[in-house]
C-alpha positions in Angstrom: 129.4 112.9 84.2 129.1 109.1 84.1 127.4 106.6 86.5 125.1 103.7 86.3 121.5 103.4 84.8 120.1 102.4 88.1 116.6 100.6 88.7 115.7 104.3 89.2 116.2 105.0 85.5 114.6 101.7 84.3 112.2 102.5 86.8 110.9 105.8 85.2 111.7 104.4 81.4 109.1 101.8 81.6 106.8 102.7 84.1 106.6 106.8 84.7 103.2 106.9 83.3 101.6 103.9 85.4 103.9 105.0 88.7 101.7 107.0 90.3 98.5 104.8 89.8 100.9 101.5 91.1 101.2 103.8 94.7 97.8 104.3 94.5 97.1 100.3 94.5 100.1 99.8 96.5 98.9 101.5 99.2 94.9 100.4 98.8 96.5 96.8 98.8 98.0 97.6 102.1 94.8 99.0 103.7 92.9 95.7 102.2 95.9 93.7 104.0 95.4 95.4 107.5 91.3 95.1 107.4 92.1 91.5 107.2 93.9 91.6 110.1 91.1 93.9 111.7 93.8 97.3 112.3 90.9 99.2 110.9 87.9 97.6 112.8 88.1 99.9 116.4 88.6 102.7 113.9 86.0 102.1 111.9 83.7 102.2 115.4 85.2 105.9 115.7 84.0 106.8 112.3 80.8 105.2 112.9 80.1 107.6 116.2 82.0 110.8 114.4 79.5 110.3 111.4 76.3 110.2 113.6 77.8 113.0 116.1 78.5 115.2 113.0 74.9 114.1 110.7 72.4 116.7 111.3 70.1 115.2 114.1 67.0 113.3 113.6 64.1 113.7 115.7 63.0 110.3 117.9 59.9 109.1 116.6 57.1 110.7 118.4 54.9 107.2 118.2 57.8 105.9 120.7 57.4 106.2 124.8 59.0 104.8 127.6 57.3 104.3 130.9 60.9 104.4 132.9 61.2 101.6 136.7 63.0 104.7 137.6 64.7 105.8 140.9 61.3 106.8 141.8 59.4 104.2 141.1 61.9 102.4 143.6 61.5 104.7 146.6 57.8 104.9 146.1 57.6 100.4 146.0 61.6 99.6 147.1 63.7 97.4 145.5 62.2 95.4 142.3 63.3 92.2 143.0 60.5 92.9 146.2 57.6 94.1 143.8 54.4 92.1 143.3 53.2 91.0 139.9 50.3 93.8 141.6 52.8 96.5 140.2 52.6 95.3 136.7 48.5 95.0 137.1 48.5 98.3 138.3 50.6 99.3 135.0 48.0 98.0 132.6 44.9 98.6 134.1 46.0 102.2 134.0 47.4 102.3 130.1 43.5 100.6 129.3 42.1 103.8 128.8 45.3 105.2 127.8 44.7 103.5 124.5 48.4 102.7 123.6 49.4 100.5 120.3 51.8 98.2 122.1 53.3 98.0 125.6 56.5 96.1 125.7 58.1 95.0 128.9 62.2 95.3 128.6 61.6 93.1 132.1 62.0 89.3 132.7 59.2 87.4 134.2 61.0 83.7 134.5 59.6 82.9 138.0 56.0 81.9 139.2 53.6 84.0 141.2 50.9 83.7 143.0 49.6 87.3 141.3 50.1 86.1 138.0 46.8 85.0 137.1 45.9 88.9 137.5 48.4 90.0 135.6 47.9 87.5 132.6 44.2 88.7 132.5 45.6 92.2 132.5 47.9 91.4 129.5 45.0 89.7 127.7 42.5 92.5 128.6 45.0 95.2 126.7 45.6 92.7 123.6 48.8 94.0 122.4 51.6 93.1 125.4 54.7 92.0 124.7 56.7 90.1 126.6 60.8 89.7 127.0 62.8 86.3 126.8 66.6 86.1 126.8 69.5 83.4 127.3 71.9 82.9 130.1 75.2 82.7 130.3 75.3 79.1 129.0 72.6 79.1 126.5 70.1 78.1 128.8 66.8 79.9 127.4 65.1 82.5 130.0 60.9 82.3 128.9 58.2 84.4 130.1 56.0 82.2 132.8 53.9 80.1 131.2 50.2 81.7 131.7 51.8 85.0 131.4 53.4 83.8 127.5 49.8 82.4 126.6 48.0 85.6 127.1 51.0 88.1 125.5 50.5 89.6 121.8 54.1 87.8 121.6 57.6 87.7 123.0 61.0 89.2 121.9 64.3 88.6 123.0 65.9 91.3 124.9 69.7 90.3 123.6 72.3 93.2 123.7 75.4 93.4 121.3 78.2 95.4 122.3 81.2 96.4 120.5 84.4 95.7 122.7 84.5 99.8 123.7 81.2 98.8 125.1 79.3 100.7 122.2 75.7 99.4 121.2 76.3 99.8 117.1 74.3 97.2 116.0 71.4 95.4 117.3 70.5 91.2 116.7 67.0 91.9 115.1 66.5 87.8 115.0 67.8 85.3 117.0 67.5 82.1 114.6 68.0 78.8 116.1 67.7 75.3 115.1 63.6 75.0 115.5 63.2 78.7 116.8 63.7 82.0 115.2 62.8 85.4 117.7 62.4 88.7 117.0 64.2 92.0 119.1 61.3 93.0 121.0 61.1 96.1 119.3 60.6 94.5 116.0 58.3 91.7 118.0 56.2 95.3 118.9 56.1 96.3 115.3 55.1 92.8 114.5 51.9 93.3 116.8 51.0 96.6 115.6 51.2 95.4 112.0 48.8 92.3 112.6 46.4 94.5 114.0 46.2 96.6 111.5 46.0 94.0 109.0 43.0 92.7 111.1 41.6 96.5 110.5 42.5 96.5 106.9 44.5 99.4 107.6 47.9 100.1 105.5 50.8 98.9 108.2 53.2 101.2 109.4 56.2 98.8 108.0 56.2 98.0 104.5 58.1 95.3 104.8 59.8 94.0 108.2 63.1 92.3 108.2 62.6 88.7 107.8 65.2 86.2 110.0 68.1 84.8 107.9 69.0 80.7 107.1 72.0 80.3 109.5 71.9 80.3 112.7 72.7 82.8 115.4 72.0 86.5 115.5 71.0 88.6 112.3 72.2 91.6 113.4 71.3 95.7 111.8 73.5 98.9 112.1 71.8 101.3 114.0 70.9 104.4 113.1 70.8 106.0 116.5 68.7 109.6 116.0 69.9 111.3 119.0 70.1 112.1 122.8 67.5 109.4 124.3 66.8 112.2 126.2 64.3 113.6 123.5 62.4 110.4 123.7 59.4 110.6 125.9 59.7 109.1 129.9 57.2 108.7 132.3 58.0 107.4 135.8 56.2 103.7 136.3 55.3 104.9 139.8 53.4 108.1 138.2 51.4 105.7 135.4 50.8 103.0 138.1 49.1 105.8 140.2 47.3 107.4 137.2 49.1 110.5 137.1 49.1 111.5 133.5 46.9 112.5 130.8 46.1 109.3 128.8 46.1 111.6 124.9 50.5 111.2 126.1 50.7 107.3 125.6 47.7 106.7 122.8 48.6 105.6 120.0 51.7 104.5 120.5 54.5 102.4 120.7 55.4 102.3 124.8 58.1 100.3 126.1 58.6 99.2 129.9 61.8 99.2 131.8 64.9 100.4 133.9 66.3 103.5 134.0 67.3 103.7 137.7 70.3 104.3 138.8 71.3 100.9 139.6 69.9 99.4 136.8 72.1 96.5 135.0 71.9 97.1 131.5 74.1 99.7 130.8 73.3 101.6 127.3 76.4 103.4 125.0 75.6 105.2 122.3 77.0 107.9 120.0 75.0 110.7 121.9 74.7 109.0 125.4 78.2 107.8 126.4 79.6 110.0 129.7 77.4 108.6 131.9 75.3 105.7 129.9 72.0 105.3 129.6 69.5 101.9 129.9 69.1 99.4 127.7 65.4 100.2 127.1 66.1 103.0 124.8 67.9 100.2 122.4 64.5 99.0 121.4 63.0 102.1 121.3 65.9 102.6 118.8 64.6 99.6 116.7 61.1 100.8 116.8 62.2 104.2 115.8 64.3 102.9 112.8 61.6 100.1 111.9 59.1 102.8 111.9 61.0 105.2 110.0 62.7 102.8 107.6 66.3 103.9 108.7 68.2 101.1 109.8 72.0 102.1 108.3 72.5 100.1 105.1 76.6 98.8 105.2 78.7 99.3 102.1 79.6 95.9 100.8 82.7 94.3 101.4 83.6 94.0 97.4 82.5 97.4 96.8 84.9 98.5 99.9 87.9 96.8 97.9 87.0 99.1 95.1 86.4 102.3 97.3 90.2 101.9 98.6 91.4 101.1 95.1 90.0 104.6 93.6 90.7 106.1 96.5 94.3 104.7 96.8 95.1 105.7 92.9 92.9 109.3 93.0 95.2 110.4 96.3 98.6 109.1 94.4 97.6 111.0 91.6 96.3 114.2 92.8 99.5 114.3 95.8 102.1 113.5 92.6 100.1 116.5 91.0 102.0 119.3 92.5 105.5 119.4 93.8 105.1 121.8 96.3 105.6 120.1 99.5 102.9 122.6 101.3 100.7 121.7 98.2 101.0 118.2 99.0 100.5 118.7 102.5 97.3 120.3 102.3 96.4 117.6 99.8 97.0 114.7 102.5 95.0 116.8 105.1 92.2 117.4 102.8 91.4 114.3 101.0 90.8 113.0 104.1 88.1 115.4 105.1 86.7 115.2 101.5 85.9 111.5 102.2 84.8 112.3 105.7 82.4 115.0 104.0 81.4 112.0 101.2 80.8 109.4 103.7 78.6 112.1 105.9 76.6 113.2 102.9 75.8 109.3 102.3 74.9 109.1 105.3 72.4 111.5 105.2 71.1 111.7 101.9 71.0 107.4 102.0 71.5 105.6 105.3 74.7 104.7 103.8 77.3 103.6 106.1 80.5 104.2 104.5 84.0 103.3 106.0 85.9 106.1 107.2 88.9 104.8 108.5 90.3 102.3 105.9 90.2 104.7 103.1 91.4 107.8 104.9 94.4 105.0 106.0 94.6 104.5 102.3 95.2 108.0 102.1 97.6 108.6 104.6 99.9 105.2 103.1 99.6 106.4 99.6 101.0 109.8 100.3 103.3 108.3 102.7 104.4 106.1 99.8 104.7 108.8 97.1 106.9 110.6 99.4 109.1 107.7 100.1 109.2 106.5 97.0 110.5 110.1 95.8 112.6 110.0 98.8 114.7 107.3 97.3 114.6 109.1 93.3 116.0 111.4 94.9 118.5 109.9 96.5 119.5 108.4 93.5 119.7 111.4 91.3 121.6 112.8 94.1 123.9 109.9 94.2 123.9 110.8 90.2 124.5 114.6 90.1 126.4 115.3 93.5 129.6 114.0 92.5 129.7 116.4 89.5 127.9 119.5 90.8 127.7 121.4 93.7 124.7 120.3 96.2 123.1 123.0 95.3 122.9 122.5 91.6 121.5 119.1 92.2 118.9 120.5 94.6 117.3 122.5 91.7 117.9 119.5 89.1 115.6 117.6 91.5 113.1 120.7 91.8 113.0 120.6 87.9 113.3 117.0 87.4 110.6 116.8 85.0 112.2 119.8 82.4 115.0 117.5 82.6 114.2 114.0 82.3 112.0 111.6 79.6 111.4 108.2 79.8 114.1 107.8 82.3 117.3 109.6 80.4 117.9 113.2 80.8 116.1 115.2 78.0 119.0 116.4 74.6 119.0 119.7 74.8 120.6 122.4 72.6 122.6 125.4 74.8 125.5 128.1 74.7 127.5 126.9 77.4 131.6 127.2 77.9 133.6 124.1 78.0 137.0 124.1 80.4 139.2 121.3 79.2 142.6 120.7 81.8 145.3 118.1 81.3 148.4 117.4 83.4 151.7 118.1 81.6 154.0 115.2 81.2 151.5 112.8 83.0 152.6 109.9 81.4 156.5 110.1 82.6 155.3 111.0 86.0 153.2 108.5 86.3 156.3 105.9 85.2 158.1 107.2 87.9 155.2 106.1 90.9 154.0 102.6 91.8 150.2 102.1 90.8 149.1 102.9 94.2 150.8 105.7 94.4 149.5 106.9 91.4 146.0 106.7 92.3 146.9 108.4 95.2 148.7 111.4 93.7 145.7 111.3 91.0 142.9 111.7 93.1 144.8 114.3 95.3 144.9 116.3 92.1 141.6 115.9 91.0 139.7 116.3 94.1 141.0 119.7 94.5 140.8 120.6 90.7 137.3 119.5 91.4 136.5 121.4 94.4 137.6 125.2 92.6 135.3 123.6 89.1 132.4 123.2 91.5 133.3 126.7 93.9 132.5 128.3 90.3 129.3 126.7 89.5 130.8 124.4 86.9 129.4 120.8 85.8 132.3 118.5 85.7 131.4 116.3 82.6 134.2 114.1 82.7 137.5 112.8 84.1 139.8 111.2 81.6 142.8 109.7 82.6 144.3 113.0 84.4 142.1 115.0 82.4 139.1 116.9 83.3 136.4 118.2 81.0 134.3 120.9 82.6 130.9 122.5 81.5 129.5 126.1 82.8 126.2 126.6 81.6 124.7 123.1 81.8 122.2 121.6 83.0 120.0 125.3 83.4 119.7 126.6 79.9 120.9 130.1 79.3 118.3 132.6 77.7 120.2 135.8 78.0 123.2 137.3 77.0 124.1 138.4 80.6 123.7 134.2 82.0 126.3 133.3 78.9 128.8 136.0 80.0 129.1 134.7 83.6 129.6 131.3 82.3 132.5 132.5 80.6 133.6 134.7 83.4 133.3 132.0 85.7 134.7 129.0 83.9 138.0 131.9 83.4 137.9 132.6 87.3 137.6 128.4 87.8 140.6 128.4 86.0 142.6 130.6 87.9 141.6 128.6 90.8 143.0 126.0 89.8 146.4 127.7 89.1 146.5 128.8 92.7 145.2 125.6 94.7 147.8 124.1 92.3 150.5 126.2 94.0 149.3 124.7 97.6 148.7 121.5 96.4 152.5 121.1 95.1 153.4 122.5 98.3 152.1 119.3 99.8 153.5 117.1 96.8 157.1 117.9 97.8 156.9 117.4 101.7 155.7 114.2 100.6 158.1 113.7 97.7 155.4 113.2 94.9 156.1 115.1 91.5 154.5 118.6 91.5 151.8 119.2 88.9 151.6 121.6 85.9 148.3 122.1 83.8 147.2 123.4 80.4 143.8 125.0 80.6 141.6 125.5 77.2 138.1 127.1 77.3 136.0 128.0 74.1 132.1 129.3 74.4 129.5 128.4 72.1 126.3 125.8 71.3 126.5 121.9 72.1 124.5 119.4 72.7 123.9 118.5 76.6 121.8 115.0 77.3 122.2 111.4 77.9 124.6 109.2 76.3 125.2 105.4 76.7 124.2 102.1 76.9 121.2 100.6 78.8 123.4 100.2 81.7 125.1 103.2 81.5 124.0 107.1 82.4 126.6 109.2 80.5 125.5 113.2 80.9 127.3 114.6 79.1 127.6 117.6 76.0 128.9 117.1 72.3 129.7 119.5 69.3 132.1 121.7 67.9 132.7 123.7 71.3 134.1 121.0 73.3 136.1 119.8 70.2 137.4 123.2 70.6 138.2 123.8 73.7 140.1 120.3 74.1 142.3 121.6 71.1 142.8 124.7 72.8 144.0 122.6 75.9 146.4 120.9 73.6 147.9 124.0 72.3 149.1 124.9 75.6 152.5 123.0 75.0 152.9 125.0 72.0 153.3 128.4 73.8 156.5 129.3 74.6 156.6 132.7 76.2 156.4 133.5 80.0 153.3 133.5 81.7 151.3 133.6 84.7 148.8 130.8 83.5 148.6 128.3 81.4 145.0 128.9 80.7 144.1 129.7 76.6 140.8 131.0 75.4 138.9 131.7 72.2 138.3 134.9 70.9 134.2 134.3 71.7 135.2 133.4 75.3 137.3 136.4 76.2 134.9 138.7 74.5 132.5 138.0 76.9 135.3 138.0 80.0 137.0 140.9 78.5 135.7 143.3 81.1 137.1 141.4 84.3 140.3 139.8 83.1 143.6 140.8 81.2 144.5 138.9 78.2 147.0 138.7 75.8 147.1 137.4 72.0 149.2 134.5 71.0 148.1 132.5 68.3 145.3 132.4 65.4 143.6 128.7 64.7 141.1 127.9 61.9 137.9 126.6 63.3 135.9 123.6 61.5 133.0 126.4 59.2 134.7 129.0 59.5 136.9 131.3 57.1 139.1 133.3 58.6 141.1 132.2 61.7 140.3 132.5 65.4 142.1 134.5 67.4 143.7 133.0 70.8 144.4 134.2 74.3 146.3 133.6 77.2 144.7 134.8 80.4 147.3 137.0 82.5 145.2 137.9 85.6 141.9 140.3 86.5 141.5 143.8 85.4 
C-alpha cells in the first residue's frame, strides 16, 4: 500500500507534540484579531449584564435616598418647567430638621429668577447642597445661576454615558478639561460629606476618592450596579415639600433630587431595570453607593486579557484533543465555557473583578472548531491513504485507533501472524505484446479493480500492485491475539481467492465481447509472522509487511505453473494455511517445498472447493 508522505505526515513527525497547543494559540490569535476589530465589544456588554444578573445581589446602601419630582409631585404643582424656585425652598427648609449629609439636585438651574435669592439662602442655610452642571449639545457649558453656585457646598456634572444598546455600564466620574476638572455629582456629594468630616475630625467614609486623570475628556468607572433601584429609598418631592415624613428617614444621609415621572427625559438602563427604564437619578445614587462601599468594578487589563485567551485558547485545545469521543468532546466545548462563566462570576464576587466573558468563551468555541477541522482534514488524508487498499470500513477504525497505529508521523512496525495472498497473471508479458499501451492499461485496471473488489469483500489489505501482480495481507493492520482471529484470516484470504476465480469467469466473459485476451491467475497463500509498518523515503508512505511469510507465499504463487494436473483453481497453500481452513474447504496434496529454517519439507495444497 503505497502513496505519498503528505504535509499530514510531516505534519505529525515534527510537530504532534506542539499541535495541540499551536490550535490553542491559533485560535486565541483569532479572538485577539476580532477584539481589534470590536466583534467581541456588544458581547462583552451581554456578559457584563449576565454577570451582574447571575452575582448574588447586593443590598443599595442604606445612607442613599432619593426624594423622586414624581408624577405626583406634578399633579399636586403641574408641569416643572411652571414651578417656582418656591418649590425648591420649600424642599430645604423642610430637610433642615431632617438633618440629611448632602442633598444633591440631579436638576438644572441655568436660568435667573426672581425667587432665587430665597433659594440660595436656603442652600446656604443647609451647608451641604450640591448643585448640577452639564454641556449642550455643542460643548457649550450649562452652570448653575450664579448666586445659586456661590452659596452650593459645590457642583457636579450630571453627564450620562451610554453604551450603543442604550445601557448605562460605566459612569464619567471626572470631566477634565483644559483649566477645569468636575466631578459626577455623586462623587461631588461624597466630596462634601468627606470635607465635613475632616472639619469634625471624623474618619471619612472614603478612604481615598478617585482623583481626575491628565488627559482630557471623561475618566470614566465600570459600574457595579447592586440591584433593582427599586430597593433604594423614594420619597415623593410633593410629600417632603409638604412635610409629610418622619425626618429619622433622610438623616444622615446621602439624598439626591430628581425625576422619576413618567415623562421625565433621562431615561436609565441597567442590568436589573431594563423593560421599562428607570431615571437617571438612580445613576448617581449608583456612584454614591459604590464610592461608599468601595465597589466600583475593577477591569482586567488589556495585556493580561491577551494572556487569558492564550491559556484559555491552549487549555481548551488540549483538554478537547484529550478524548476522542465525539460526545466527550462535545460536552467539553459546552462546559468550558460555563467553567469560565462560573470563573469570571466568582471574580466578580469575591473581587470586583470584571473579567471578559465573551472573547474567551469565542476562544473556546474557535479552538474546538479548529481541532475538529484540523482532524477533519487528517482524516481525510489517511482516508485518501488507507481507502484505496481497504475497505471503508477498515479505515474508519484505523482512524478510531490512529494513535495505536501511528509515531511521529509513520505508521508504528509491528510484529503479527497474518496470511499473505500473492496473484499473478499467467503469460502477462505475451499478452501484453499483443495490446497497444492504452489498451493495456485498460485491460490492466479492468483486471485489477475487480481482483481488488473480492480482496476487499473478504477483509483483506491490499499491500501492493506489481506490474499485474497483487500482493494481499489478511490480518493487518488489527493485530491478531487469538487463535480463532488467525483462522479467519486464513479462511478468508482462501474464500478471497475463490472469488477471484469466479469474478475471473465474468470478467473474461466481458474480455471476449470486447476482443481482449481472457485472464488466468496463480494464487499462493502462506500464514505466519511478518513485519507490518512503514517503509520508504521521506516522500514516500510505503505500508507494507516483510519476512519469511510473504517470501513464501510469492514462491507459492510461482509454483503454480509447475502443477500440471486438472483443477478447479489455481490457488496453492501451505501446510500452516490449510490447517487452519481445513474445516471449510477441500484440498488436495501436490507438492513438498523446503522452507528457509526449517528441516523437513512443507507440504502443499491445491484448494478444490468448500466442504
Amino acid at each position: 500500500m503505497t502513496a505519498a508522505k503528505s504535509r499530514w505526515g510531516r505534519w505529525r513527525s515534527h510537530l504532534r507534540t506542539n499541535q495541540r497547543w499551536l490550535i490553542g494559540t491559533l485560535a486565541a490569535g483569532a479572538a485577539i484579531g476580532l477584539g481589534a476589530l470590536g466583534v467581541w465589544r456588544p458581547l462583552e456588554r451581554v456578559g457584563y449584564n449576565l454577570l451582574l444578573q447571575l452575582r448574588p445581589r447586593l443590598e443599595w446602601d442604606e445612607r442613599i435616598a432619593v426624594i423622586a419630582i414624581d408624577d405626583e409631585s406634578l399633579e399636586a404643582y403641574g408641569q416643572f418647567q411652571t414651578w417656582s424656585r418656591d418649590r425648591q425652598t420649600q424642599l430645604l427648609n423642610a430637610l433642615d430638621d431632617a438633618y440629611p449629609l448632602v442633598v444633591g439636585f440631579d436638576v438644572l438651574f441655568v436660568d435667573r429668577s426672581d425667587r432665587d435669592a430665597d433659594f440660595a439662602a436656603a442652600i446656604e442655610n443647609l451647608g451641604t447642597v450640591v448643585l448640577a452642571r452639564t454641556w449642550d449639545t455643542e460643548g457649550r457649558s450649562l452652570e448653575p445661576v450664579e448666586s445659586l453656585a456661590v452659596a452650593a457646598a459645590n457642583q457636579g456634572h450630571i453627564a450620562h454615558e451610554r453604551d450603543r444598546d442604550g445601557f448605562s455600564r460605566q459612569v464619567p466620574l471626572w470631566s477634565v478639561g483644559e483649566n477645569f476638572a468636575i466631578p459626577n455629582l455623586g462623587l461631588a456629594m461624597v466630596e462634601v460629606d468627606s470635607i465635613l468630616r475632616a472639619a469634625l475630625e471624623q474618619p471619612p467614609r472614603v478612604s481615598a476618592l478617585p482623583e481626575p486623570g491628565d488627559q482630557e475628556g471623561f475618566d470614566s468607572a465600570w459600574i457595579n450596579w447592586p440591584g433593582d433601584v427599586e430597593a433604594v429609598p423614594t420619597y415623593s418631592f410633593a410629600d417632603i415639600a409638604a412635610g409629610r415624613f418622619a425626618p429619622r428617614d433622610l438623616e444622615n444621609k446621602l439624598v439626591l433630587v430628581g425625576f422619576t415621572a413618567t415623562a421625565s427625559t433621562d431615561p436609565l438602563v441597567t442590568p436589573f431595570n431594563s423593560t421599562p427604564a428607570t431615571s437617571g437619578v438612580y445613576l448617581h445614587a449608583a456612584v454614591i453607593d459604590n464610592l461608599l462601599n468601595d465597589r466600583f468594578l475593577r477591569l482586567w487589563p488589556q495585556g493580561a486579557t491577551v494572556a487569558i485567551l492564550l491559556l484559555v485558547g491552549s487549555g481548551a485545545s488540549l483538554l478537547i484533543t484529550a478524548s476522542k469521543r465525539w460526545s466527550v468532546r462535545l460536552g467539553i466545548v459546552l462546559g468550558l465555557p460555563l467553567l469560565w462563566l462560573a470563573i469570571a462570576l466568582t471574580a466578580l464576587t469575591t473581587a470586583r473583578l470584571l473579567l471578559p466573558v465573551a472573547a474567551p468563551i469565542g476562544t473556546i468555541l474557535i479552538a474546538g472548531a479548529g481541532v475538529a477541522l484540523n482532524e477533519q482534514r487528517e482524516k481525510q488524508q489517511l482516508m485518501r491513504l488507507f481507502e484505496k487498499f481497504v475497505a471503508p470500513e477498515t479505515a474508519s477504525l484505523i482512524w478510531q485507533q490512529r494513535d495505536d497505529f501511528f509515531q511521529d508521523g509513520e505508521l508504528r512496525a509491528a510484529e503479527m501472524a497474518a496470511t499473505v495472498l500473492f496473484s499473478d497473471i499467467r503469460g502477462f508479458t505475451s499478452i501484453s505484446e499483443h495490446l497497444t499501451p492504452a489498451e493495456t492499461f485498460r485491460w490492466l485496471n479492468r483486471y485489477l479493480d475487480a481482483m481488488t473488489e473480492c480482496i476487499m469483500a473478504y477483509d483483506g489489505v491490499v499491500d501492493k500492485y506489481i506490474g499485474d501482480a497483487i500482493m494481499a495481507v489478511f490480518g493487518v493492520p488489527f493485530k491478531r491475539t487469538t487463535r480463532r482471529q488467525m483462522e479467519q484470516d486464513a479462511q478468508r484470504a482462501i474464500a478471497a481467492s475463490i472469488a477471484m476465480h469466479k469474478r475471473l469467469e465474468q470478467l473474461n466473459a466481458e474480455f471476449r465481447d470486447i476482443s481482449f485476451p481472457v485472464v488466468r491467475i496463480g494464487v499462493g497463500i502462506h500464514s505466519g509472522l511478518v513485519m507490518a509498518g512503514s517503509l520508504g523515503g521521506s516522500q514516500r508512505l510505503n505500508y507494507s509487511v516483510v519476512g519469511d511469510t510473504v517470501n513464501i507465499a510469492a514462491r507459492l504463487e510461482s509454483m503454480n505453473k509447475e502443477i500440471k494436473i486438472e483443477r478447479p483453481y489455481n490457488i496453492l497453500v501451505s501446510r500452516q494455511t490449510f490447517a487452519m481452513a481445513s474445516e471449510q474447504f477441500l484440498a488436495e496434496p501436490v507438492a513438498n517445498i523446503q522452507l528457509r529454517g526449517r528441516r523437513e519439507a512443507t507440504q502443499i495444497y491445491t484448494i478444490i472447493g468448500s466442504t
